[in-house]
C-alpha positions, 0 to 999 in steps of 0.5 A: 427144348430136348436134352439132344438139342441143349447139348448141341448148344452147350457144345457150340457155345463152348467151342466159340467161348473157346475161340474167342478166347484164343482171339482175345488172347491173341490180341492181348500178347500182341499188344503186349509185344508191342508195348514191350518193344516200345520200350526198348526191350522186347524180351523184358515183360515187367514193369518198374514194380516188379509186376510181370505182364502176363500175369493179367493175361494168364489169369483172364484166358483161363479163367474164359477158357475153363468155362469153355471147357465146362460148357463143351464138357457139359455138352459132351455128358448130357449128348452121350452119357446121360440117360436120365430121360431114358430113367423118367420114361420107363419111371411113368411106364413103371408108374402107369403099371402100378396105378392100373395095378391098384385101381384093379385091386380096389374093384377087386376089394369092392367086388369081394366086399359085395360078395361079403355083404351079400354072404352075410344073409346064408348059413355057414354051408349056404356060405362054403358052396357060394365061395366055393363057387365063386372061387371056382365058376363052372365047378362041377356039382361033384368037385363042390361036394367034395370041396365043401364037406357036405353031402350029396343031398345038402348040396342037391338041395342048397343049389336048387334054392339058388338056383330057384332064388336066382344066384346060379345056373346048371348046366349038365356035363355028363352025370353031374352039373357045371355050377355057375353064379349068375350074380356077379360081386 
C-alpha cells in the first residue's frame, strides 16, 4: 500500500473515529438527561456521593476523541508533509551512481594493475614511452620525446622494437607519427 493511500485511510478513519464519538456522546448526554430528569431535577447531575455524571462521560469522549484527532493529523502529515519517499528514491538513484562509480574504478584498478604487470618486463626508458603513451593514446612521436626526456634516436629506436613486438601502431601525421597502443590493459 503507498504512502498516498494509508493516509487517505488515516484521514477517513479518523473522521468516522470522530463521529462516532460525537454519536456516542450524544447519546450519553441524552441518557444522562433522562436520568436526571427522572430524578426530579434536571439541572442537578451529582450523585448522592458527590461524584458528578459528566465526569464519566468527559473522560471517554476525549479520550475517543483524541485518537481521532491523531489518526486525522496523522493522515494530513503523511498526504502533504512527508517527503520520505521522495528521499528513499533519490537515495537508491545516489546509490546506483556510487555502485557503478566503484565498479568503474575497480576495472580501472585492474586495468592499471595489468599494465603494471606488463611494465615490469622494460627498461626504465622502455617504461616512461608505454606510460607516456598510454596516458596520452595517439601522441605524436615528437610530444613523446619531449615528454620522456629521451632523444630523437632512442625514441625512434625503442617505438620500432614496439612496433615489431606488436605493442603499438604508427600512423603518420605530417613530419612525425601519431603512436597508439594496440594492447590494451
Amino acid at each position: 500500500m503507498n504512502q498516498r493511500a494509508v493516509s487517505i485511510v488515516l484521514l477517513v478513519l479518523g473522521i468516522v473515529l470522530s463521529l462516532l464519538f460525537f454519536k456516542i456522546r450524544a447519546a450519553d448526554q441524552q441518557e444522562l438527561l433522562e436520568l436526571t430528569t427522572a430524578r426530579g431535577d434536571p439541572t442537578n447531575c451529582f450523585l448522592d456521593d458527590g461524584t458528578c455524571l459528566h465526569d464519566r462521560l468527559s473522560t471517554t469522549f476525549l479520550l475517543g476523541e483524541g485518537i481521532a484527532l491523531a489518526l486525522f493529523c496523522l493522515g494530513i502529515y503523511l498526504l502533504f508533509f512527508d517527503k520520505s519517499k521522495e528521499l528513499f528514491e533519490k537515495q537508491a538513484v545516489q546509490n546506483a551512481q556510487i555502485a557503478t562509480a566503484l565498479q568503474h574504478a575497480e576495472e580501472e584498478k585492474k586495468k592499471d594493475v595489468g599494465f603494471t604487470a606488463f611494465l615490469a618486463g622494460f627498461t626504465e626508458d622502455e617504461q616512461k614511452m608505454l606510460k607516456a603513451i598510454k596516458e596520452q593514446d595517439g601522441i605524436l612521436q615528437s610530444t613523446l620525446r619531449f615528454r620522456t626526456g629521451l632523444t630523437k634516436t632512442d625514441v625512434s629506436l625503442i617505438l620500432k622494437r614496439f612496433e615489431e613486438k606488436g605493442y603499438i601502431t604508427k600512423k603518420p601525421e605530417g613530419n612525425t607519427n601519431k603512436v597508439f597502443l594496440r594492447k590494451v590493459f
